[in-house]
C-alpha positions in Angstrom: 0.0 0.0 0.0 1.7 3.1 -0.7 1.1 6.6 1.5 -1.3 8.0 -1.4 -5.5 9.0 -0.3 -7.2 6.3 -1.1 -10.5 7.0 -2.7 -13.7 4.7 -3.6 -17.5 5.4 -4.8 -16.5 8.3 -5.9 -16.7 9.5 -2.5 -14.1 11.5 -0.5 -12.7 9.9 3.1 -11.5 11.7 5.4 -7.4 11.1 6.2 -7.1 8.9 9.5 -3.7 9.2 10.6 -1.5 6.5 13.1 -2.4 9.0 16.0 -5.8 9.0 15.9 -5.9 5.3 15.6 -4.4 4.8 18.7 -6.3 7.3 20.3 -9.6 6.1 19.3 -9.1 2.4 19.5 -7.1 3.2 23.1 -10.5 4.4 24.5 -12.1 1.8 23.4 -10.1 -0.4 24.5 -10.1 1.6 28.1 -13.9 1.3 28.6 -13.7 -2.6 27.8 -11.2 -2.7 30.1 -12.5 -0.9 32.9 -15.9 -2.7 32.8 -14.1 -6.4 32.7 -11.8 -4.7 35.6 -8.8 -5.1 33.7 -5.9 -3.0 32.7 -4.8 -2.3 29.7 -2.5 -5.2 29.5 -5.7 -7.9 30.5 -4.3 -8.1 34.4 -6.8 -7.7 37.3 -6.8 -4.2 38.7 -5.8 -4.2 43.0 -8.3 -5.8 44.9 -9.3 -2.7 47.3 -12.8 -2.4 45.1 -13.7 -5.8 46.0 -15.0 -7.1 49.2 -12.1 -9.2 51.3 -12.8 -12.2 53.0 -11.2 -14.1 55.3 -12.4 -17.2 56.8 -10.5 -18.0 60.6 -11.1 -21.8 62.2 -10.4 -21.9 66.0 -11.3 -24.0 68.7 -14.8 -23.9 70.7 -13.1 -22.1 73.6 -14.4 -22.9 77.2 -15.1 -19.7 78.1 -17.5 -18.6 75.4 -17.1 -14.8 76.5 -14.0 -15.0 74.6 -15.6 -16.5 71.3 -18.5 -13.8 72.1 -15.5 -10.8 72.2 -13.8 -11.9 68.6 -17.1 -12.4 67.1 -18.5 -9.1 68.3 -16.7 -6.2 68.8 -12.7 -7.7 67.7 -14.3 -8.5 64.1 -16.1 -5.3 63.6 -13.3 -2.8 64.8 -11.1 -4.5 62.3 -13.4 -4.6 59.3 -14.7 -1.3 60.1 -10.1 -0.7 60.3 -9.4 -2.6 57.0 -12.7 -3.5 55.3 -12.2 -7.1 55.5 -14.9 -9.7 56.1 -13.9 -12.0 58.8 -15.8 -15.6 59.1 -15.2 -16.4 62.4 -15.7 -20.9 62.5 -14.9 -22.7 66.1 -15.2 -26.2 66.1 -14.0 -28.5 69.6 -10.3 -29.2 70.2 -10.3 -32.7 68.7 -11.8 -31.5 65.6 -9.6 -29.1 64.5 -6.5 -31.6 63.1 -9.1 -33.6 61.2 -10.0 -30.1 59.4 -6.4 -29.5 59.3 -5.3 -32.7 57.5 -8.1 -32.4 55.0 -7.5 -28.6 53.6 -3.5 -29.4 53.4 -4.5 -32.4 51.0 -6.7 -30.6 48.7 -5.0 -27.1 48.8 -8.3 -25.6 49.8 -10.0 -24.2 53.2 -9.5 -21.3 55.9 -7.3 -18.6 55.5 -6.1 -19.2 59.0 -6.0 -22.0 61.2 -5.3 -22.2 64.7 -2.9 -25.1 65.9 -2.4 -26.4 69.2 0.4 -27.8 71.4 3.5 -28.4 68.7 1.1 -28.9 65.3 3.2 -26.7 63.2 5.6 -28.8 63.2 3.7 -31.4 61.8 2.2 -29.7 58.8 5.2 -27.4 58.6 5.7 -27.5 54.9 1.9 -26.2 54.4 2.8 -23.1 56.1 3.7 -19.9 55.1 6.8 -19.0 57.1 6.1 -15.6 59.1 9.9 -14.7 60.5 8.9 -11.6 59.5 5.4 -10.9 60.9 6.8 -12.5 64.0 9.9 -9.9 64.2 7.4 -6.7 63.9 5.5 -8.8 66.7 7.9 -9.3 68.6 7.7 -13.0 69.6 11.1 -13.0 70.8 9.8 -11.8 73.9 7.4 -14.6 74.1 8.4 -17.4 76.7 10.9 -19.8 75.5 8.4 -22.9 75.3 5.6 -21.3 73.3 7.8 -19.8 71.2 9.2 -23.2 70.4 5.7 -24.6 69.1 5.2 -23.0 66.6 8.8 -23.2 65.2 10.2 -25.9 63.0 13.2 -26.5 61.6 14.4 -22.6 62.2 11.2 -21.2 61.0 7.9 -19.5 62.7 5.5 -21.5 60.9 2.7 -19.4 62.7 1.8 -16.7 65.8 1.9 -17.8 69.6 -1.8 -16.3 70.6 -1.5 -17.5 73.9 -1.5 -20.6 75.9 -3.9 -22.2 78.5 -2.6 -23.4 82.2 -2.9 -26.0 84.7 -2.8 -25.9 88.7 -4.4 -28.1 91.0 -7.7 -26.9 92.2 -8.7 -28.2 96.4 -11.5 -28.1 99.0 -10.2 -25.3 101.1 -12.7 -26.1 103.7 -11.8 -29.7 103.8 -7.7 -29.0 104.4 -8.9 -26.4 107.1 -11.0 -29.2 108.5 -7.8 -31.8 108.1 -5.6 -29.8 109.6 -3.9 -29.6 106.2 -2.2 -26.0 107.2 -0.4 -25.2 104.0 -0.9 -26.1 100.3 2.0 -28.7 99.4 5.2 -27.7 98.6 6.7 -30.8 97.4 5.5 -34.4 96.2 6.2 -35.8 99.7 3.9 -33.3 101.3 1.4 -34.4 98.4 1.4 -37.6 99.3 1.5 -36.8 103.2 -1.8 -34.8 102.6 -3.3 -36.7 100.0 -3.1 -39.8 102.5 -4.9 -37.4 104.6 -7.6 -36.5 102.1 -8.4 -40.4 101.1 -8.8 -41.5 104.8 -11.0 -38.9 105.4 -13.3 -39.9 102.4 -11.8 -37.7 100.0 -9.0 -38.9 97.8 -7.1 -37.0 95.4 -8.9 -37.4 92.0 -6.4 -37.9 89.1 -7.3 -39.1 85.6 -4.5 -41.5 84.0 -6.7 -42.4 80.8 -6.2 -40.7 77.5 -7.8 -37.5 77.5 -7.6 -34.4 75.7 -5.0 -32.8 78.2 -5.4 -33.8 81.8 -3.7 -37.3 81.8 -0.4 -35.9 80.0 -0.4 -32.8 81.3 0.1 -34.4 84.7 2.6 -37.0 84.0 5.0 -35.3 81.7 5.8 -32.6 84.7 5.6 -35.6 87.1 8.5 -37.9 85.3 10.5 -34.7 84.9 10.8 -33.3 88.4 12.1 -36.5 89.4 14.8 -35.9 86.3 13.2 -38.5 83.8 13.8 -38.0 80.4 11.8 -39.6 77.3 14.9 -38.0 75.2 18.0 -36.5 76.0 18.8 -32.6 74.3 20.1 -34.7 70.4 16.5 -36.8 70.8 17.9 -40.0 72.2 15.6 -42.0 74.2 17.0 -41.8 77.5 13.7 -43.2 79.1 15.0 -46.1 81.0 17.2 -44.0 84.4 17.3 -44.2 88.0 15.5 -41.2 87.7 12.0 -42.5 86.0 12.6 -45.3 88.0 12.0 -42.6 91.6 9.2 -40.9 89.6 6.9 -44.5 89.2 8.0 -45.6 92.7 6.6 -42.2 93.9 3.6 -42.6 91.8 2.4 -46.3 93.1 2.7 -45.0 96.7 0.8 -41.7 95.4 -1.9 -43.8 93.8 -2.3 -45.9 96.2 -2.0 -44.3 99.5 -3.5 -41.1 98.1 -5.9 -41.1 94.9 -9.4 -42.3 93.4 -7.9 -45.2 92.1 -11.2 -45.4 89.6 -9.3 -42.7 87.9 -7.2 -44.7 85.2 -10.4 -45.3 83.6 -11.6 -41.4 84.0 -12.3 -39.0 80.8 -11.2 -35.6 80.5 -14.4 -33.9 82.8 -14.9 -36.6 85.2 -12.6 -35.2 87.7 -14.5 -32.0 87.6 -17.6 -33.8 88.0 -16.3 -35.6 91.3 -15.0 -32.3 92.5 -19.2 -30.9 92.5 -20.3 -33.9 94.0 -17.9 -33.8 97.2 -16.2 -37.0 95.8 -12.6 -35.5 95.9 -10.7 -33.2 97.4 -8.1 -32.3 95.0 -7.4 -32.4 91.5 -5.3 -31.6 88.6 -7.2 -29.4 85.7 -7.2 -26.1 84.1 -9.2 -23.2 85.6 -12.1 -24.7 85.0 -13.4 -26.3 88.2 -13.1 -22.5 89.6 -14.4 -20.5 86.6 -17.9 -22.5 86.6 -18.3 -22.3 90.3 -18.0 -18.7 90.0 -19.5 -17.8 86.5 -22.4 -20.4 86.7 -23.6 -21.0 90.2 -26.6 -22.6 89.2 -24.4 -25.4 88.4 -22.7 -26.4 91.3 -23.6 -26.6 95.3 -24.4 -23.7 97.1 -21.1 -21.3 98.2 -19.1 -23.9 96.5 -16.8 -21.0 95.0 -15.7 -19.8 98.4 -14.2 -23.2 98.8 -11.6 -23.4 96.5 -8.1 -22.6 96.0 -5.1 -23.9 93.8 -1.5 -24.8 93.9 0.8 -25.4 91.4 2.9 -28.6 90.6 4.5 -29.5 94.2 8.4 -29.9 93.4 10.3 -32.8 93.0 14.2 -33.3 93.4 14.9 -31.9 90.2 12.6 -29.0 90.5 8.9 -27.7 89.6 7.4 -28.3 86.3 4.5 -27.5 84.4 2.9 -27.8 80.7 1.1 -25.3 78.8 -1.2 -25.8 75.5 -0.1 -23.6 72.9 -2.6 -21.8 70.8 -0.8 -20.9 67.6 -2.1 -19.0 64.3 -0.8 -20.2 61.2 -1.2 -19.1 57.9 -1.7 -22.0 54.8 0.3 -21.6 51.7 -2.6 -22.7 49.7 -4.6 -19.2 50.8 -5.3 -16.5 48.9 -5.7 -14.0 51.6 -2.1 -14.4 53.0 -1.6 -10.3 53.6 -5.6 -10.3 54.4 -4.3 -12.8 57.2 -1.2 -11.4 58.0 -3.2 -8.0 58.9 -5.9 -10.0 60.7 -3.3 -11.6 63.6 -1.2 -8.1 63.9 -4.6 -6.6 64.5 -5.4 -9.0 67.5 -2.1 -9.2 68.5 -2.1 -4.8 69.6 -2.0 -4.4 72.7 -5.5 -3.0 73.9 -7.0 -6.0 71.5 -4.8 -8.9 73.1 -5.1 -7.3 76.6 -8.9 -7.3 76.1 -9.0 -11.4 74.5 -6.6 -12.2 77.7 -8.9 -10.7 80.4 -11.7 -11.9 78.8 -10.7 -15.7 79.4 -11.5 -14.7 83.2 -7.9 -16.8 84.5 -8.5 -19.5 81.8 -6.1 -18.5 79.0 -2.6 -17.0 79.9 -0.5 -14.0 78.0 2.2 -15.1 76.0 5.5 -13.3 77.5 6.4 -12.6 81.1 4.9 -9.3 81.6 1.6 -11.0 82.2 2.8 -12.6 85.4 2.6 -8.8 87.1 -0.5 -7.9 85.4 -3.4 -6.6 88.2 -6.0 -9.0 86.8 -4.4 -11.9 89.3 -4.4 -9.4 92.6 -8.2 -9.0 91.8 -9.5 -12.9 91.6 -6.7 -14.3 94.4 -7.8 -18.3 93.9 -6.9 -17.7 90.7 -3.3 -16.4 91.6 -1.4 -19.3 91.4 -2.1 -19.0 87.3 0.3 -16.2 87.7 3.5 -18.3 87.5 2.2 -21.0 85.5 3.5 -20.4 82.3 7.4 -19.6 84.5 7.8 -23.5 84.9 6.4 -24.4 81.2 8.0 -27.2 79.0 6.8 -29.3 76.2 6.3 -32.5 75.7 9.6 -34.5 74.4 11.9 -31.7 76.5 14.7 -31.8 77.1 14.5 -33.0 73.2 13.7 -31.3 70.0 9.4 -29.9 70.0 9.1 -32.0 67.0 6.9 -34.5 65.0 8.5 -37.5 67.1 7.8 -35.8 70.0 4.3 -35.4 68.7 4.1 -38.8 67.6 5.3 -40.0 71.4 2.2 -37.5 73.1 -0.3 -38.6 70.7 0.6 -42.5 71.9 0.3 -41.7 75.2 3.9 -43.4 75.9 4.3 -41.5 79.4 1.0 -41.4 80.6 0.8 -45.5 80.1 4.0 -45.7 81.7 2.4 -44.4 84.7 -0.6 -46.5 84.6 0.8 -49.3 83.9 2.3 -49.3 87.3 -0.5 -47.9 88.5 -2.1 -51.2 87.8 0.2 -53.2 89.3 3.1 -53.5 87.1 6.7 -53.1 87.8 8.6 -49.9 87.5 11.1 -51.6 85.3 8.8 -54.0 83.4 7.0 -50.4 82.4 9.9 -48.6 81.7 11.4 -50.9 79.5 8.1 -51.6 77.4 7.6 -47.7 77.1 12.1 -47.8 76.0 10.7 -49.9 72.7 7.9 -47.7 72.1 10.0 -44.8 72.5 12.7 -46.1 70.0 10.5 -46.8 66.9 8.8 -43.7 67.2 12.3 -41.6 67.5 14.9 -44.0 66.4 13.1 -45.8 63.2 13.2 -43.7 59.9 
């Protein structure tokens, strides 16, 4: 074609030059653009005009205040904040790895999931790693333990939110009746009291079944005051000592001479259940026993709330020791709301939001670093206090070892507890230990 007019039907057309083109066919393209949401090279304009979701799984927590908090005024301040949609889903404890399992194998579910005890770890390689969130956070000020849930292999695989306690709740009015002067101190003076408490009618009431928590978290802080060991610091089983040997002797005499001895065949709420009906006089639990007694009356005997008070894990020759359940949030990589989720956990994690969530759990849930264990909420619900220090003598499950998927893989078998109750029952310190030595070694020592 050469540059000449070209004319046709004898009628005159107007000159169209390369400008005009591109300006007329650049508008057009520009209004089918803008109406498809597209640029004008066909990608997706920023996502600010469109409504962000972001769907959150959590456990059922015990104290529904706290569910009540997120749902209502924590979810609204930050979409009102950010304009994101939360959808806030709680399902119970023992439910949430099942959801877990199933969105890591088809690459599809919430935005954010939160793990318990040492699960990131196990799904580690679905997670986004969030060294950086975690720095601006500043988890390094978190205690050592919960800190070392959530990361694997070097790598914050998700948030520490906070972690829930254990103490052991008693009859105040039945140790002032006994005598019983002070709370114990040690396991001798356990076992001096708990004698004490069954002769009088009312034993000490200690589950050694497989439970949620109560069974485990019990025994694990029992073998290691005495200086027992499933692992040493490189993850060898070091299981079979002198040491575990002390903690099951002390334990037979302790069952024996002091507990419900119905209790190896207990679930998770039967001890609190025994506690109401004047069965027991002590137990090992969370704050629950307490927090129902004084949040739900109606429940429980008449003025049974002034009667209770708590102690922590009496000492054993190696020290005091308690365990904590980690709540963790954790990002999967298969979302597609990662900065949507990223914003989501820095908002709860502010300080006026995570002071509010804390409080709210009324005793039940404690703060993730140290500052929490001077905070005024414990000087203004005193059988509560003991809480205070709980998270102070914290370990995992597998210390002194690596907080990994063995370790995991050892809690989930129950290896310690059935230690215990196995001898409980009537076998052998050493015929125990050596049974829960093999079961030890082919979870930590088989490929």
């Amino acid at each position: 074609m050469n540059r000449a007019d070209r004319k046709g039907s004898g009628h005159h057309q107007k000159k169209i030059t390369r400008r005009k083109f591109l300006k007329s066919t650049g508008a057009a393209a520009l209004v089918v653009s803008c109406s498809e949401g597209l640029d004008l090279l066909g990608r997706r304009g920023p996502a600010v005009a469109q409504e962000r979701v972001l769907h959150v799984l959590a456990w059922k927590h015990f104290i529904r205040e706290s569910d009540a908090l997120i749902r209502n005024e924590l979810i609204p301040e930050f979409k009102r904040a950010t304009g994101i949609q939360v959808t806030y889903e709680t399902i119970d404890a023992n439910d949430l790895n099942a959801r877990a399992v199933t969105a890591f194998e088809t690459g599809s579910g919430p935005d954010i999931f939160q793990l318990l005890f040492n699960e990131p770890h196990l799904y580690a390689e679905h997670l986004t790693n969030l060294d950086e969130l975690a720095a601006d956070l500043g988890v390094e000020r978190q205690y050592d333990h919960l800190r070392e849930a959530a990361k694997a292999d070097g790598v914050l695989r998700g948030i520490p939110y906070y972690m829930t306690g254990t103490a052991n709740a008693y009859r105040k009015d039945i140790f002032e009746k006994l005598n019983i002067g002070q709370t114990p101190a040690t396991w001798d003076d356990y076992l001096r009291i708990g004698t004490k408490l069954k002769d009088f009618g009312m034993p000490v009431g200690q589950t050694l079944g497989h439970t949620f928590a109560d069974a485990q978290m019990f025994t694990y802080p029992l073998l290691w005051s005495f200086g027992g060991q499933e692992v040493d610091e490189n993850g060898k089983v070091a299981i079979n000592s002198r040491a575990t040997v002390l903690a099951c002797e002390f334990l037979r005499e302790f069952w024996h001479s002091a507990c419900d001895e119905g209790g190896l065949a207990w679930d998770g709420a039967s001890n609190n259940r025994a506690f109401f009906a004047g069965t027991i006089g002590a137990t090992f639990n969370a704050a629950s026993i307490y927090l129902v007694a004084r949040y739900n009356p109606e429940q429980v005997p008449p003025g049974m709330v002034d009667k209770i008070g708590h102690f922590l894990n009496p000492q054993g020759p190696k020290g005091r020791f308690q365990m904590t359940m980690p709540l963790i949030y954790s990002i999967p990589k298969y979302s597609r709301n990662k900065e949507s989720a990223r914003e989501y956990i820095r908002f709860l994690m502010e300080s006026s939001n995570y002071e509010r969530y804390i409080l709210s759990q009324k005793g039940y849930g404690l703060g993730a670093t140290p500052d929490w264990e001077n905070h005024p909420f414990w000087k203004a619900d005193p059988p509560l206090e003991p809480f205070r220090m709980n998270a102070k003598f914290g370990r995992n499950f597998g210390w002194p070892g690596p907080y990994n998927r063995k370790a995991s893989e050892a809690h989930a078998k129950y290896i310690i507890t059935d230690l215990f109750a196995r001898v409980a029952e009537g076998d052998s310190p050493q015929s125990s230990i050596a049974r829960a030595e093999w079961e030890l070694k082919k979870v930590y020592e088989q490929a």
